[in-house]
C-alpha positions in Angstrom: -19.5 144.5 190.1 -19.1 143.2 187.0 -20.3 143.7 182.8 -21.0 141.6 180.0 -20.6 143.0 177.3 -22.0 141.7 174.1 -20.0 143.4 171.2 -20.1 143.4 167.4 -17.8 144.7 165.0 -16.4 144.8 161.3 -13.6 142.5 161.5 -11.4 144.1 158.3 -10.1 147.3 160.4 -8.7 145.1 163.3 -6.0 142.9 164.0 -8.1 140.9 165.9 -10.3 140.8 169.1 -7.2 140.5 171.5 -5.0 143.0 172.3 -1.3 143.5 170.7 1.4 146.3 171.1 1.2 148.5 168.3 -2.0 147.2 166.6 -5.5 148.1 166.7 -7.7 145.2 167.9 -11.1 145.2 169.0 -10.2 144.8 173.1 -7.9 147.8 172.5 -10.5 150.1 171.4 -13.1 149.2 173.9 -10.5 149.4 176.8 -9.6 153.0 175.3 -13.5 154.1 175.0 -14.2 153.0 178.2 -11.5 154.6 180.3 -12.5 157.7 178.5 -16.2 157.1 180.0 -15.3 156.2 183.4 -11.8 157.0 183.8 -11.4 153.6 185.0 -8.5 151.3 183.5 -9.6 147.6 183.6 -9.4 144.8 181.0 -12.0 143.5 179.1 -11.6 139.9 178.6 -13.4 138.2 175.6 -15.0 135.1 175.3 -13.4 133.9 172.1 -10.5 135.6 170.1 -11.9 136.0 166.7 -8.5 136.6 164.1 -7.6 139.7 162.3 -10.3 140.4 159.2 -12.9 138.0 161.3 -16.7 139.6 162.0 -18.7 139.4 164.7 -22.2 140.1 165.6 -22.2 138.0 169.1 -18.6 138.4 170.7 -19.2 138.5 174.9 -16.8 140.3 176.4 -16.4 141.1 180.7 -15.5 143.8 182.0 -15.2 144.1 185.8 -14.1 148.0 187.1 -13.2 148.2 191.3 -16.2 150.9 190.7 -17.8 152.8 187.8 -20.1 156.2 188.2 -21.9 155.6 185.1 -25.2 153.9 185.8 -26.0 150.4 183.9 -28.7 152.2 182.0 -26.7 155.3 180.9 -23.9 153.1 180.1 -24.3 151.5 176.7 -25.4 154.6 174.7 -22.5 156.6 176.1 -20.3 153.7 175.6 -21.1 153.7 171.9 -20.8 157.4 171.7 -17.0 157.0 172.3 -16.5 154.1 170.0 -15.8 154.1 166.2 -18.2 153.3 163.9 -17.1 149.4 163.2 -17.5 148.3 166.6 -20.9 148.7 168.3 -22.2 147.3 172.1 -25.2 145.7 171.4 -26.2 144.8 175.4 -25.0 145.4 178.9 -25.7 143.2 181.7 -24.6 143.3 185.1 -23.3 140.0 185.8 -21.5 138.4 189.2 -18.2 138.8 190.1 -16.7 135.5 189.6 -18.8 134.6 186.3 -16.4 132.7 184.0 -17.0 133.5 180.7 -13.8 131.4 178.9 -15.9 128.4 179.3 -19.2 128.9 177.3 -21.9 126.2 176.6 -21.7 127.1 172.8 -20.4 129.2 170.2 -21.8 129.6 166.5 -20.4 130.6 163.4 -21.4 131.5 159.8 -19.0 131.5 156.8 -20.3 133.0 153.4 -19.3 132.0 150.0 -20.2 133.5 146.9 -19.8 131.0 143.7 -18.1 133.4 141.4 -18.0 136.5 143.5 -20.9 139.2 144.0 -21.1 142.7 142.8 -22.7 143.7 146.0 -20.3 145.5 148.2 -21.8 144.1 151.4 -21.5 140.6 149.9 -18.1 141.0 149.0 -16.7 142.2 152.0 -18.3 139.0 154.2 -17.9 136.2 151.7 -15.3 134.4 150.0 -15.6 134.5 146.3 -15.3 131.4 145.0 -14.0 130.1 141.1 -14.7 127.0 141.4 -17.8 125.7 141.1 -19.7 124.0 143.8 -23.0 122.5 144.9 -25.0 123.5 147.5 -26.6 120.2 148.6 -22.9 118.5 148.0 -21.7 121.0 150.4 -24.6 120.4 152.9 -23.9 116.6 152.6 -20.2 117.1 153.6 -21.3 119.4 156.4 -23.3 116.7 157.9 -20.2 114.2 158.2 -18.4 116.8 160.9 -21.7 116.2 163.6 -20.7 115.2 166.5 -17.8 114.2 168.7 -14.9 113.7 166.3 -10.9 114.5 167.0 -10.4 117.4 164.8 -6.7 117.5 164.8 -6.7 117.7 160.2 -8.9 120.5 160.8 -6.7 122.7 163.8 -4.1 125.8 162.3 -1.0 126.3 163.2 0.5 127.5 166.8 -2.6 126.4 168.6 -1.7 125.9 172.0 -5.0 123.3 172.7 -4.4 120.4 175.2 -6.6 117.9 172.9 -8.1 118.2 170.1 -11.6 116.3 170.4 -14.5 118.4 169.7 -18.2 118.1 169.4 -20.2 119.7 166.9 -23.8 119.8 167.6 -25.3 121.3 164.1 -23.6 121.8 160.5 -25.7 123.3 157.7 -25.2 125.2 154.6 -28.1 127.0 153.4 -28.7 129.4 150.5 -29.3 133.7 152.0 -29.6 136.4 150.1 -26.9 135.4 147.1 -24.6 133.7 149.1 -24.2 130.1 150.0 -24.1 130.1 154.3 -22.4 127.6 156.6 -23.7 127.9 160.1 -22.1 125.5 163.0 -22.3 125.2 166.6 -19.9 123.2 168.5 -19.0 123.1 172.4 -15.4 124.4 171.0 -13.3 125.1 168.3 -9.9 125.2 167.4 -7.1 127.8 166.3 -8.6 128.4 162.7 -10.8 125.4 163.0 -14.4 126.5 161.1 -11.8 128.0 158.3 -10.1 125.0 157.7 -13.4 123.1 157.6 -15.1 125.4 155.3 -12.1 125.4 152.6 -11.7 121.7 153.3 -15.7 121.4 152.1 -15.0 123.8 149.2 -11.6 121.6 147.9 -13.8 118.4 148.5 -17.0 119.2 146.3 -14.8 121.2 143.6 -13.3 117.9 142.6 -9.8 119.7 143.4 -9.4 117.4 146.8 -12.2 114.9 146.5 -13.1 113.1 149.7 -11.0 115.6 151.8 -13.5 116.1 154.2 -14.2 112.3 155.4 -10.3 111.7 155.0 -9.4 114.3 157.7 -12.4 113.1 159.6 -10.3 109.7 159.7 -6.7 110.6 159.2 -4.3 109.8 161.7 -2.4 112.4 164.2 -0.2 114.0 161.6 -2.3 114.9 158.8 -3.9 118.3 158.1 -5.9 119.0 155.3 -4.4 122.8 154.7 -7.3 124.2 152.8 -7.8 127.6 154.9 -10.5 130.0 153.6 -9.8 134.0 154.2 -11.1 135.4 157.4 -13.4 137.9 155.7 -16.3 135.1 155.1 -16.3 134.2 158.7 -18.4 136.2 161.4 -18.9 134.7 165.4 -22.4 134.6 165.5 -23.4 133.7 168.9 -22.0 132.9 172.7 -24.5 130.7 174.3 -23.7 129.8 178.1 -25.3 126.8 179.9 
């Protein structure tokens, strides 16, 4: 029998979702809570590896015990009785054995700015403040340009380990909510730091600091990256669709 977990959690008191010697990550803590429960060591294996500082509302997670004496029903409210408060279970489903959950039909992201910075602590904690000034339809119009099936390699971080670097983007929009400025995307895949490196690439283009920095790394050839990474604190994994 098998679990899927779908898990959210405050990104800022965890080095990330996968687990590391000597550092508290999200995969970590639910491991812990759940051989507490069930006094059953197995691993949970997460659908996407969200970095240290990153948010996530949508993270789906398997978990597959040889056996677990807990009941399905009884399980998520005593699961979240043993976890700390900035990681919650939202749903539990009991799923095949041999589901695969490394190859999902689509993830989402948001990434928050705030022009000038907020005084709302909520804000602040989930967006980027921003000096510069910036448009909202000019960032929406350079949004639009990363649609589709385009080789993302300007846009990939550092020590990814990914075989190519071609990815399709099937929505990009920014949209004003609730004092912030909100870029929400949904692609097939992303790269190591990917949605960062296009959000700070937007925010260097429409400043005036790097203009045209978007459509360049669009076109640039194998060898250029465009370097403009926003903080992880804006960005939160919003969703793990599976087709």
């Amino acid at each position: 029998m098998a679990y899927k977990l779908v898990l959210a959690y405050e990104g800022a008191g965890f080095h990330g979702f996968q687990r590391q010697p000597g550092r508290r990550t999200v995969q970590g803590v639910v491991e812990e809570a759940l051989w507490q429960l069930t006094g059953r060591r197995a691993a949970v294996a997460g659908a996407s590896r969200t970095d240290a500082g990153v948010h996530a509302q949508g993270q789906v997670a398997l978990w597959c015990p040889d056996d677990c004496a807990v009941p399905p029903g009884r399980l998520l409210p005593a699961l979240n009785g043993r976890l700390p408060q900035d990681v919650r279970v939202r749903t539990i489903t009991v799923v095949p054995d041999d589901i695969d959950i490394r190859h999902a039909g689509s993830k989402t992201y948001s990434y928050r700015i705030v022009p000038g910075g907020s005084t709302d602590l909520w804000l602040s904690a989930h967006s980027w403040a921003v000096s510069a000034p910036v448009s909202l339809q000019a960032l929406d119009n350079r949004a639009r340009l990363f649609v589709g099936t385009h080789d993302f390699y300007a846009f990939r971080g550092e020590g990814s380990a990914a075989r190519t670097t071609v990815r399709t983007i099937l929505s990009a929009r920014w949209h004003a909510e609730r004092g912030a400025f909100v870029f929400r995307v949904t692609g097939s895949g992303f790269l190591y730091h990917m949605v960062r490196l296009m959000v700070g690439s937007m925010v260097a283009d429409v400043s005036g600091r790097r203009p045209g920095l978007v459509a360049a790394g669009l076109a640039s050839a194998p060898g250029f990256k465009t370097a403009e990474l926003a903080p992880p604190h804006g960005l939160t994994l919003e969703r793990i669709d599976f087709f």
